[in-house]
C-alpha beads as a LAMMPS data file, in Angstrom:
LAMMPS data file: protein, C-alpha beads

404 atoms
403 bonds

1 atom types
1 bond types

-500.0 500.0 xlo xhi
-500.0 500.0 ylo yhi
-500.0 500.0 zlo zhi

Masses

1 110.0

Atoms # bond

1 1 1 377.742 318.563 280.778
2 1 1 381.253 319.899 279.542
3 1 1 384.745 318.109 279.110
4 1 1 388.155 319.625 279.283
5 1 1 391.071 317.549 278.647
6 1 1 394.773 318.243 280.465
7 1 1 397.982 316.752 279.385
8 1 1 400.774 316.564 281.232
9 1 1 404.189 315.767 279.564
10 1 1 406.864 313.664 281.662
11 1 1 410.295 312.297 280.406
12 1 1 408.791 308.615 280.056
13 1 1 405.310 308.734 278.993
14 1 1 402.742 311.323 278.214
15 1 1 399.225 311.288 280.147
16 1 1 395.840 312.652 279.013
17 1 1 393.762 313.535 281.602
18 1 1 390.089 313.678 280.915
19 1 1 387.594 315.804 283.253
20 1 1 383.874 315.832 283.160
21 1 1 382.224 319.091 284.192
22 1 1 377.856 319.518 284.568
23 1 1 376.879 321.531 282.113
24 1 1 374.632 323.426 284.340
25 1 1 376.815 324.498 286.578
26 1 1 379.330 326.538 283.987
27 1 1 376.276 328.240 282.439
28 1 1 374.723 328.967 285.769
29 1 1 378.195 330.476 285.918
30 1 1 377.801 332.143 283.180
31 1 1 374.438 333.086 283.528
32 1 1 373.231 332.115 280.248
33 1 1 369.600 330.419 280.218
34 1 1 368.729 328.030 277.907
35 1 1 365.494 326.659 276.818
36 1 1 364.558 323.767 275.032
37 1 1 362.986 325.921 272.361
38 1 1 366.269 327.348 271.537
39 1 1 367.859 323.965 270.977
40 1 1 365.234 322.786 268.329
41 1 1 365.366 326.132 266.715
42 1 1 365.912 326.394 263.128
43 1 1 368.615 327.618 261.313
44 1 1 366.445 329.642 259.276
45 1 1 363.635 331.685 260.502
46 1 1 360.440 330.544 258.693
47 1 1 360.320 333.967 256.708
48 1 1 363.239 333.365 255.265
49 1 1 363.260 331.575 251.890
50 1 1 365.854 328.882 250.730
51 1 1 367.804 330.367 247.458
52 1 1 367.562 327.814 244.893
53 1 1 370.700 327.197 242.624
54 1 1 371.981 324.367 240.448
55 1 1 373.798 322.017 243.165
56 1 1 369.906 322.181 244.966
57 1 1 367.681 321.420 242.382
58 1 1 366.777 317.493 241.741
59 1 1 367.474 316.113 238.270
60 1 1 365.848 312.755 237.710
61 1 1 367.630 309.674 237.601
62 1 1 368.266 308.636 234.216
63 1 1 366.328 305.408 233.685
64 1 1 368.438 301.917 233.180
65 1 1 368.992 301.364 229.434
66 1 1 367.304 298.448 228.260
67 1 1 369.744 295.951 226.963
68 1 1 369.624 295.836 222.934
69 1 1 368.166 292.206 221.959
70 1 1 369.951 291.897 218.673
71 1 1 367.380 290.237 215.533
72 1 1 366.996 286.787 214.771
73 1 1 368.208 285.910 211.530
74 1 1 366.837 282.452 209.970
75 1 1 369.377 279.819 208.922
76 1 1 367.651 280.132 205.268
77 1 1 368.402 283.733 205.268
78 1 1 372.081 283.742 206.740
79 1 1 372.749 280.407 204.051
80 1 1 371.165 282.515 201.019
81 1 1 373.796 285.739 201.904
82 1 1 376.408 283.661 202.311
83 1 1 375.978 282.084 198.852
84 1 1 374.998 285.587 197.699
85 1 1 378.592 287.171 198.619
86 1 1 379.799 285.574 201.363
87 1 1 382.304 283.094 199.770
88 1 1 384.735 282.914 197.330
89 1 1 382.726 280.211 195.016
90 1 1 379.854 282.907 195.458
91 1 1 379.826 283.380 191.337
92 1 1 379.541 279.664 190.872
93 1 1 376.884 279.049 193.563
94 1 1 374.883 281.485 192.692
95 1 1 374.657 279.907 189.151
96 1 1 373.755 276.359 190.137
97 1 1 370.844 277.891 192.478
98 1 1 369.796 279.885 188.504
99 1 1 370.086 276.353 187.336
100 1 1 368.199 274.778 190.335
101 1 1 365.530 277.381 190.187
102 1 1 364.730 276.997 186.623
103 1 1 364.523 272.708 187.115
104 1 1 361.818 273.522 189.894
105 1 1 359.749 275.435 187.040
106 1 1 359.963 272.646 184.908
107 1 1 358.935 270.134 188.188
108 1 1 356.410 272.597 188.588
109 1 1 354.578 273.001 185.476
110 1 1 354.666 268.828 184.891
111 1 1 353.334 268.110 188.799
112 1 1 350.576 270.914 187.865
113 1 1 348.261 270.291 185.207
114 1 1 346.254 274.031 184.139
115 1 1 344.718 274.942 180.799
116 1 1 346.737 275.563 177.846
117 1 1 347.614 279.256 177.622
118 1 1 348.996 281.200 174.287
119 1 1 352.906 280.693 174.304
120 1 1 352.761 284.737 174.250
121 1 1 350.239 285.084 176.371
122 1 1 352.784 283.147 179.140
123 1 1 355.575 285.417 177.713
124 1 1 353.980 288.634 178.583
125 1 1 352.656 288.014 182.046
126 1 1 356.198 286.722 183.074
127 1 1 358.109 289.771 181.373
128 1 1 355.753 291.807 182.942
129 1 1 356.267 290.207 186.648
130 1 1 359.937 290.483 186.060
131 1 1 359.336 293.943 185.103
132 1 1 357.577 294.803 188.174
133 1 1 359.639 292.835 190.847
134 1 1 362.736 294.395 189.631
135 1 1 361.308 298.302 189.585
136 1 1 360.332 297.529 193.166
137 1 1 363.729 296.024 194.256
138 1 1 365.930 298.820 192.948
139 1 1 363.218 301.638 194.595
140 1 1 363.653 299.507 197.877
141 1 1 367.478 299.428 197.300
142 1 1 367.568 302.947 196.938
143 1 1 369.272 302.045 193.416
144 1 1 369.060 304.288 190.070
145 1 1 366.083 302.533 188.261
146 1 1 367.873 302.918 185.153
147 1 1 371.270 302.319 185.796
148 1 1 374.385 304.874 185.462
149 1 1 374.185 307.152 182.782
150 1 1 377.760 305.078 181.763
151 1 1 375.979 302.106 181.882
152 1 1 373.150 302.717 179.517
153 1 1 374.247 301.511 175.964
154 1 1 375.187 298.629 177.646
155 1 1 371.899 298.301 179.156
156 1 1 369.910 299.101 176.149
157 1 1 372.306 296.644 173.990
158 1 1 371.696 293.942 176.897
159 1 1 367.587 294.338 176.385
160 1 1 367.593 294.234 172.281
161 1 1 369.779 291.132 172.484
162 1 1 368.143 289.480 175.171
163 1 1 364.293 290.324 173.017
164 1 1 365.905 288.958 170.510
165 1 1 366.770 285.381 171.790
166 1 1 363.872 285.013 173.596
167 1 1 361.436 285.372 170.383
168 1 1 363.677 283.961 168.387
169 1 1 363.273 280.812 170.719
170 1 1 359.312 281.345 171.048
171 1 1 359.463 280.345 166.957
172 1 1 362.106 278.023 167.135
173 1 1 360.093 275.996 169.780
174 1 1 356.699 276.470 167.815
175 1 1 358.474 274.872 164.566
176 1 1 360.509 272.255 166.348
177 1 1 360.442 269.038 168.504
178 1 1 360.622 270.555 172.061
179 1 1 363.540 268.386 172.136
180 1 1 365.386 269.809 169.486
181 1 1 364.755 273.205 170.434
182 1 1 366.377 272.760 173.886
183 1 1 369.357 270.998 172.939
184 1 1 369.739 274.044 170.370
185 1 1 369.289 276.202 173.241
186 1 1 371.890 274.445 175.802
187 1 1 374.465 276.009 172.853
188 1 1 374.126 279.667 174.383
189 1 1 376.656 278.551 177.497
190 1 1 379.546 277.464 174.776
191 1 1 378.260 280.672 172.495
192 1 1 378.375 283.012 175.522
193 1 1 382.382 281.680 176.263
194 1 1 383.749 282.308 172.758
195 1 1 381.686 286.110 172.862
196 1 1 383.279 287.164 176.150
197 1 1 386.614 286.272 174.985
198 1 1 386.389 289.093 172.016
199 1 1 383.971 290.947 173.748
200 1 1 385.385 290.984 177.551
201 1 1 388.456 289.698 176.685
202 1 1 388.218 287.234 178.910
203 1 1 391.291 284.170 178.961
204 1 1 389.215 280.826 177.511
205 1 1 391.489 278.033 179.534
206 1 1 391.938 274.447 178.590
207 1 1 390.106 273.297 181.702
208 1 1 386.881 275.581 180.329
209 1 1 386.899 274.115 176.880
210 1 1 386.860 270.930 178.113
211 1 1 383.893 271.483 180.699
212 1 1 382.142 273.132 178.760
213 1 1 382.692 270.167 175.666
214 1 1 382.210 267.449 178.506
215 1 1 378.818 269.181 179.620
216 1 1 377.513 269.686 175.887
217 1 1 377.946 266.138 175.070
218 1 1 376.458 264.892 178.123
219 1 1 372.752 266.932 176.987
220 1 1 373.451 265.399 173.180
221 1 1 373.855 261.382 175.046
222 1 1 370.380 262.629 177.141
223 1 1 368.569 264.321 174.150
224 1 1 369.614 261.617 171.887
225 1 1 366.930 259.209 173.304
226 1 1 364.656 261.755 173.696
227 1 1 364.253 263.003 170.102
228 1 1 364.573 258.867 168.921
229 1 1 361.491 258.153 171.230
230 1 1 360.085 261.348 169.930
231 1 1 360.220 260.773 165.909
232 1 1 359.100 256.454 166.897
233 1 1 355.998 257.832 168.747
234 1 1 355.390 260.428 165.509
235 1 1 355.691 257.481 162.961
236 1 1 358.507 258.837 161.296
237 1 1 360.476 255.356 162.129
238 1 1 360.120 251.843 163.379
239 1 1 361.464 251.103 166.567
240 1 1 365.127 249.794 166.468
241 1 1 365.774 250.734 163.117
242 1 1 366.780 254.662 163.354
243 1 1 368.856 256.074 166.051
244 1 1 369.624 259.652 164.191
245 1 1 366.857 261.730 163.801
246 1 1 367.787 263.947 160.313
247 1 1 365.349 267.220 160.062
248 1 1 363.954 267.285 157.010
249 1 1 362.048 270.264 154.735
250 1 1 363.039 273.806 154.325
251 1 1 360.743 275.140 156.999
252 1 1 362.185 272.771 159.789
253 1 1 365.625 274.065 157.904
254 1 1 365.104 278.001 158.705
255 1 1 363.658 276.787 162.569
256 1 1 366.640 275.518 163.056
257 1 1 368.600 278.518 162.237
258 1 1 366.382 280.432 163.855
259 1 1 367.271 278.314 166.585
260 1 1 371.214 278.898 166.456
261 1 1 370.606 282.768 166.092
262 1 1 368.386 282.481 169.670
263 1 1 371.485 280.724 170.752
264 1 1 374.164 283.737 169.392
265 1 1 371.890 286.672 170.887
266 1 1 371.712 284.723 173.791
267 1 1 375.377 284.470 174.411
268 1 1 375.952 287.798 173.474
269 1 1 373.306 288.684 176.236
270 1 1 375.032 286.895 178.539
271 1 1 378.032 289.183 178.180
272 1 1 376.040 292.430 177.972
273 1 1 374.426 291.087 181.207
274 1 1 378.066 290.557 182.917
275 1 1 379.085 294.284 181.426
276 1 1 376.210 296.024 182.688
277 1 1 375.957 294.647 186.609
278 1 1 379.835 295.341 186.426
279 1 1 379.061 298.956 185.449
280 1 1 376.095 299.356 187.161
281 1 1 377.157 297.570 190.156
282 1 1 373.722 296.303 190.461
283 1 1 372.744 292.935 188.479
284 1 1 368.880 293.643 188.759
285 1 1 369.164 296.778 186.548
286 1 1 369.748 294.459 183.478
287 1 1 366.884 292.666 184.196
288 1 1 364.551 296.061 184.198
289 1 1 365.863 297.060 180.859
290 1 1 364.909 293.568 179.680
291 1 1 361.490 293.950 181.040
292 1 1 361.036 297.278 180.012
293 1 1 361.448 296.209 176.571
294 1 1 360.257 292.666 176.602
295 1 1 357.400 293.044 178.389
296 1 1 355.065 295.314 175.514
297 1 1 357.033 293.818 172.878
298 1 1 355.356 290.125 174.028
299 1 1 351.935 292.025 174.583
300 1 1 351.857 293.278 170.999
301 1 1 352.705 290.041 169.738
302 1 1 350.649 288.389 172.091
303 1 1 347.436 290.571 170.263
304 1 1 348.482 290.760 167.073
305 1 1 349.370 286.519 166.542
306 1 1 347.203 284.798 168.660
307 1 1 344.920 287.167 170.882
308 1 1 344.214 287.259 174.984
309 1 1 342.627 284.262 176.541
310 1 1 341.341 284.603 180.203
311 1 1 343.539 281.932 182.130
312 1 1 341.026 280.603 184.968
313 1 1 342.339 281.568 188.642
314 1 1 344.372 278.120 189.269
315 1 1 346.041 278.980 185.793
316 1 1 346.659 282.699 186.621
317 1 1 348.079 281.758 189.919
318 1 1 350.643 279.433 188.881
319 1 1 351.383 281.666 186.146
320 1 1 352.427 284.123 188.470
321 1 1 354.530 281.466 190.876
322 1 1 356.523 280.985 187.480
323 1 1 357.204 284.526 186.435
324 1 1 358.349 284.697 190.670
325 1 1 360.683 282.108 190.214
326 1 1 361.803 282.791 186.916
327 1 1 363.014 286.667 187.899
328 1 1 364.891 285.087 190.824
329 1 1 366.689 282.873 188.557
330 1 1 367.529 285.572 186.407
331 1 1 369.004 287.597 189.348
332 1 1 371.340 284.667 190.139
333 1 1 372.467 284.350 186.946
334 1 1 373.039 287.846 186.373
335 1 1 374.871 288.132 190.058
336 1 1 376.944 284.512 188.587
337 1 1 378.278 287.004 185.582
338 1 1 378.939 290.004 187.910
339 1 1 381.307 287.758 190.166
340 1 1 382.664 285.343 188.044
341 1 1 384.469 284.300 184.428
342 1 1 381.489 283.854 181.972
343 1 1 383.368 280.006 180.486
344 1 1 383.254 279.172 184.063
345 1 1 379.910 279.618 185.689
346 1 1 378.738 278.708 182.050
347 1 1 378.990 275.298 182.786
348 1 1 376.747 275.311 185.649
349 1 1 374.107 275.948 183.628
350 1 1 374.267 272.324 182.486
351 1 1 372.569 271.148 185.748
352 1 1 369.199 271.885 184.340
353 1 1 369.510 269.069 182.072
354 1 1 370.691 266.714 184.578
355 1 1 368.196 267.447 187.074
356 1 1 365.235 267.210 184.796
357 1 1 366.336 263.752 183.261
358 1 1 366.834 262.469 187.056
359 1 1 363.572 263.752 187.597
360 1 1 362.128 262.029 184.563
361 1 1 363.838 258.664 185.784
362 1 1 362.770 259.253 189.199
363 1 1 358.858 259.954 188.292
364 1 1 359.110 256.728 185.573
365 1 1 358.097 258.882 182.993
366 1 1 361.225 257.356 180.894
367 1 1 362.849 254.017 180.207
368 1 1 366.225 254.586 181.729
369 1 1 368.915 254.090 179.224
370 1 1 372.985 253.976 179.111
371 1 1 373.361 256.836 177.054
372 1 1 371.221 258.639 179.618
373 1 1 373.302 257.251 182.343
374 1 1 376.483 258.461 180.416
375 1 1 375.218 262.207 179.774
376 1 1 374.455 262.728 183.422
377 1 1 377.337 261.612 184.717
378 1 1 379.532 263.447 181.736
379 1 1 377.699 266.903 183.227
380 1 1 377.810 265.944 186.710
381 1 1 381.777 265.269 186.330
382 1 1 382.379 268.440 184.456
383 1 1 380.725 270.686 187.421
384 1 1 382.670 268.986 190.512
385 1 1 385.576 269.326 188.093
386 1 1 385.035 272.825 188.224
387 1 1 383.776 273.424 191.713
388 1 1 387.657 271.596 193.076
389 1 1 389.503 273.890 190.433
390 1 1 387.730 276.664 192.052
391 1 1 387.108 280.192 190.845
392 1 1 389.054 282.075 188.661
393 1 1 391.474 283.999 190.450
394 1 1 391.055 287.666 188.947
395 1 1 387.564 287.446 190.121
396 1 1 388.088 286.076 193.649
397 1 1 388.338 290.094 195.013
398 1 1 385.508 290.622 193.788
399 1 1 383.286 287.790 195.111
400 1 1 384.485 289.461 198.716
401 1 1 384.612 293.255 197.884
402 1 1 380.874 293.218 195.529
403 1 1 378.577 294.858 197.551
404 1 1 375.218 295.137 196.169

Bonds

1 1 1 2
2 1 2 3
3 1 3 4
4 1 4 5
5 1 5 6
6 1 6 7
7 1 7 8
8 1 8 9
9 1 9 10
10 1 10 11
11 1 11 12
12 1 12 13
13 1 13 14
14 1 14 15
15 1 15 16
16 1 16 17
17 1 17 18
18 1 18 19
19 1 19 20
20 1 20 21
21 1 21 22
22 1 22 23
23 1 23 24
24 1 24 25
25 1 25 26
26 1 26 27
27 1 27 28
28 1 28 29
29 1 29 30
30 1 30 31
31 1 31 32
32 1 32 33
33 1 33 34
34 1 34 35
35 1 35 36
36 1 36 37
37 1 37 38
38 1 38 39
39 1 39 40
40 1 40 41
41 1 41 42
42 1 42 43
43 1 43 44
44 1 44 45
45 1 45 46
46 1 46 47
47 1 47 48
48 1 48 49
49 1 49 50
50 1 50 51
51 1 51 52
52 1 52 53
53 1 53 54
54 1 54 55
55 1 55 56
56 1 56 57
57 1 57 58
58 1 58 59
59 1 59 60
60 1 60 61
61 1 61 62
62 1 62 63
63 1 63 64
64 1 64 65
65 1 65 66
66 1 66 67
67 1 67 68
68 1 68 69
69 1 69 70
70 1 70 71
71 1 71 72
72 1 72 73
73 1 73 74
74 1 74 75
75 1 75 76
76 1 76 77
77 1 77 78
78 1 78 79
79 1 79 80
80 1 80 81
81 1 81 82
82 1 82 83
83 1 83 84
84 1 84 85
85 1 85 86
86 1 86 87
87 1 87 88
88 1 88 89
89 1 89 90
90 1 90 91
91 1 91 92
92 1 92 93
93 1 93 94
94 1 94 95
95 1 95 96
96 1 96 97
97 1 97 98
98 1 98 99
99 1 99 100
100 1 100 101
101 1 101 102
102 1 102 103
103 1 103 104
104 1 104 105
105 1 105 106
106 1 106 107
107 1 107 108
108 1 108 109
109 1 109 110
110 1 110 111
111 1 111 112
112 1 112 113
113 1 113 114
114 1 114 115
115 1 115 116
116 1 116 117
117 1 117 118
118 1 118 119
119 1 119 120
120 1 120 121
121 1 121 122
122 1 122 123
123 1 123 124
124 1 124 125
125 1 125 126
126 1 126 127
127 1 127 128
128 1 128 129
129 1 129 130
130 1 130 131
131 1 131 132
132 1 132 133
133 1 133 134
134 1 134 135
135 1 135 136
136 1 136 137
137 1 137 138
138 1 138 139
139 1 139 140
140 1 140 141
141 1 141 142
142 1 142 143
143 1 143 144
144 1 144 145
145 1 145 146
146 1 146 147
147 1 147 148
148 1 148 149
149 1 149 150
150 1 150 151
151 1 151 152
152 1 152 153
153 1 153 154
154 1 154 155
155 1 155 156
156 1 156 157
157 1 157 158
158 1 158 159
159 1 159 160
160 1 160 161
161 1 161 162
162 1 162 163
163 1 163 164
164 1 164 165
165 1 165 166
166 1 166 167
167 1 167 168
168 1 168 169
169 1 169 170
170 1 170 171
171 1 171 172
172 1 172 173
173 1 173 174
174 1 174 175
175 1 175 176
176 1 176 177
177 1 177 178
178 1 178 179
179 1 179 180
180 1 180 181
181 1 181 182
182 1 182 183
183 1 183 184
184 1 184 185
185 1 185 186
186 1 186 187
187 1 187 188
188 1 188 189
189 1 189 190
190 1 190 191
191 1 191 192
192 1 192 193
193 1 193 194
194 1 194 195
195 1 195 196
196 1 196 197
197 1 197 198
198 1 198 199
199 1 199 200
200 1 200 201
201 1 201 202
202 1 202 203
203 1 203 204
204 1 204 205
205 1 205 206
206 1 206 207
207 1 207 208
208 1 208 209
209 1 209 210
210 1 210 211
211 1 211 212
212 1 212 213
213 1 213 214
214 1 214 215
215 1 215 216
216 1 216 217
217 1 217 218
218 1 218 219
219 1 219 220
220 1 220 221
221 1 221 222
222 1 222 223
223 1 223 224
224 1 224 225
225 1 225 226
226 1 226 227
227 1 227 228
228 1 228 229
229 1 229 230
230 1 230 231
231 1 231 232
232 1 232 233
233 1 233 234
234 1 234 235
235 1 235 236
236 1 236 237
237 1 237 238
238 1 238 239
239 1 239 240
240 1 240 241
241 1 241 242
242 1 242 243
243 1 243 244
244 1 244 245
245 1 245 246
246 1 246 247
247 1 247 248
248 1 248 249
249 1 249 250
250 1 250 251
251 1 251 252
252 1 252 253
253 1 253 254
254 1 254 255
255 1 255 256
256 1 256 257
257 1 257 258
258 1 258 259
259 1 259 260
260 1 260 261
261 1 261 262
262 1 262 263
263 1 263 264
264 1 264 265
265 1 265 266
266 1 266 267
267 1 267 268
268 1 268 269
269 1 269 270
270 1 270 271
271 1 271 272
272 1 272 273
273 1 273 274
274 1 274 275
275 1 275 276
276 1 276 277
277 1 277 278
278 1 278 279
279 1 279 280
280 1 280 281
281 1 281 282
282 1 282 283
283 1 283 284
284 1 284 285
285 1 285 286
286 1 286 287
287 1 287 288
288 1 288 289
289 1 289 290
290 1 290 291
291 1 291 292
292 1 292 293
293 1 293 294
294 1 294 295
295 1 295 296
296 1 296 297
297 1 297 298
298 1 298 299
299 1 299 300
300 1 300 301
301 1 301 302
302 1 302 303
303 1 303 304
304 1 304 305
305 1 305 306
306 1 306 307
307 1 307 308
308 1 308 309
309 1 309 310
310 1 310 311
311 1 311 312
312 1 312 313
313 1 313 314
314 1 314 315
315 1 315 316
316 1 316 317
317 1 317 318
318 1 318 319
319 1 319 320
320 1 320 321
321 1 321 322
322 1 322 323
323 1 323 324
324 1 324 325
325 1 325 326
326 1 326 327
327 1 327 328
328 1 328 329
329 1 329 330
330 1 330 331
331 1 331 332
332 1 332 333
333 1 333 334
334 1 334 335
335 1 335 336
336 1 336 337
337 1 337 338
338 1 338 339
339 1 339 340
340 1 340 341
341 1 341 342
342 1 342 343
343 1 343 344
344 1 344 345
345 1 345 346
346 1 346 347
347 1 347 348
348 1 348 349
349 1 349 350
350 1 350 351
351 1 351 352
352 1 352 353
353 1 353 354
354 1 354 355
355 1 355 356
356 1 356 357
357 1 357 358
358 1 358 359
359 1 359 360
360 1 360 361
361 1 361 362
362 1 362 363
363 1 363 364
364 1 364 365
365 1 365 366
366 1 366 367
367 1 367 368
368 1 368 369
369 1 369 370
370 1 370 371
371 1 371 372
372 1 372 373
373 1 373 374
374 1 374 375
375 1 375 376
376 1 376 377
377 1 377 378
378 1 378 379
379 1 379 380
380 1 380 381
381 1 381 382
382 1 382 383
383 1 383 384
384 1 384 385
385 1 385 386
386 1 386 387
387 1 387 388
388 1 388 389
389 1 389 390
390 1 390 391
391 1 391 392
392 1 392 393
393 1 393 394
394 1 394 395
395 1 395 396
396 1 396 397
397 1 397 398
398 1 398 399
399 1 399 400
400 1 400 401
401 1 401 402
402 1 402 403
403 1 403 404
């Protein structure tokens, strides 16, 4: 069957005319025969191969991408950056955890009762485990083990002063009241202020002076009971009739030098230790120098004055819990320096002493006391004092820009 159209064209309208035709009659007309082969014919003949080019080959489809499930992050972890260098009072934070960190050691070794190890014996294994830890974190960090080659006086400097305050402190403790030893050694934060102001020419402020002075005298009202319950319990007085303890005897005479020279070296350590993580822009690389000295230094001391004693496993375990515990607390304080003004984070180290004598109260080991009452609150004041005053503000670029 066909169709032909017609139009015709008037002056008002056009018309289509449509006209059906059979199919069979035009091609009979024709005289063209068709089959129904030749209408299912195809348009190739079968020995005829298809040429193949780009538009006909098949790619496949590329497959849906999975969406990316970004990683959990714990609160702990996301809280412990964010006081690392994610705040402006980063410097001072990271100090009070230091302070924290080292009142948990104490908590720990009174809650846990182990055999009585050599006091060099102790020394070594946790220089060593400092020693260790911070070799692997700079290899993980992808950090020069030993610092910049700018950086390496300092370094070396930071290590010999830092050996030096901590055996200098070993004998100091050995010849004195524990006590006496620590409030000797709570002088390193005001000793460490007056070095970086002629060796890091830092500015000492009023408000410093005075927090530090506040804090000082607070440990003096809290050791002050301490070292009268002390010499009472030794016999050296009757209850209620001395209140000063005088050291008496040449020997206790040179300890207690000994014990303001641990207190110098200290406080110049503490400024070698802000110089080299400034240099090195890495704070862990001053505590590898440390250990790389400390750590055979205490072994040959450790053999030479009193010789190796196995610890039993419970012993060797916590010992090794303390030397964890006591590198992270040195990383904090070394990352406190590298963000902040030494007289200022100094103070924070004052919380030690609070925390232990709430601790002591807390546990009943103690008859609370005023003076007690007054030296924790004189250190407590002097640290919210400093937290509202904030950071000092040369350093607050870097507590945002430090990257380590």
């Amino acid at each position: 069957m066909s169709t032909s159209s017609s139009t015709e064209t008037t002056d008002a309208e056009q018309a289509v005319e449509l006209m059906v035709c059979d199919a069979s009659a035009s091609d009979a007309d024709v005289g063209v025969a068709v089959t129904p082969s030749d209408e299912i014919a195809p348009l190739l003949s079968p020995s005829e191969k298809p040429k193949i080019n780009i538009f006909a080959v098949s790619y496949p489809r590329r497959k849906p991408r999975e969406p990316v499930t970004e990683t959990e992050i714990s609160p702990l972890t996301v809280f412990i950056l964010w006081v690392w260098n994610g705040s402006r009072y980063s410097g001072l934070l990271c100090m009070a955890f230091s302070a924290m960190i080292y009142f948990l050691m104490e908590v720990i070794s009174d809650v846990f009762t182990v055999q009585p190890i050599p006091l060099f014996e102790t020394t070594f294994t946790r220089c060593t485990i400092i020693l260790i830890l911070s070799y692997v974190w700079l290899r993980r960090s992808g950090q020069p083990i030993f610092g910049p080659a700018h950086a390496r006086n300092i370094l070396i400097s930071r290590a010999l002063m830092g050996y030096l305050s901590l055996f200098s402190f070993i004998y100091c403790i050995q010849r004195l009241r524990l006590s006496q030893a620590i409030v000797l050694s709570f002088a390193t934060p005001i000793i460490a202020s007056i070095a970086a102001r002629f060796i890091l020419h830092e500015k000492l402020k009023i408000s410093d002076i005075g927090g530090l002075a506040c804090s000082f005298f607070g440990v003096l009202f809290i050791s002050r009971q301490l070292l009268t319950t002390q010499a009472v319990s030794e016999g050296l007085f009757k209850a209620g009739e001395a209140t000063i303890l005088i050291v008496k005897g040449s020997h206790h005479i040179f300890a207690v030098l000994v014990g303001l020279f641990s207190s110098i070296t200290g406080g110049i350590s503490y400024c070698l230790i802000k110089a080299g993580a400034k240099a090195s822009d890495q704070p862990v690389v001053t505590l590898l120098s440390f250990g790389i000295l400390a750590s055979p230094a205490s072994g040959l001391c450790m053999i030479s004055f009193e010789g190796f004693q196995l610890p039993s496993l419970y012993s060797f375990l916590l010992m090794i819990v303390l030397g964890v515990l006591a590198f992270f607390a040195q990383v904090f304080l070394a990352r406190a320096l590298q963000l902040e003004k030494t007289s200022r984070v100094a103070i924070f180290l004052y919380i030690q002493a609070a925390l232990t004598q709430a601790w002591a109260l807390g546990s009943s080991r103690i008859v609370p006391s005023f003076g007690q009452f007054i030296g924790c609150l004189l250190i407590v004041l002097s640290v919210c004092y400093t937290m509202y005053i904030g950071p000092d503000k040369e350093t607050i670029e870097i507590a945002y820009s430090s990257v380590v």
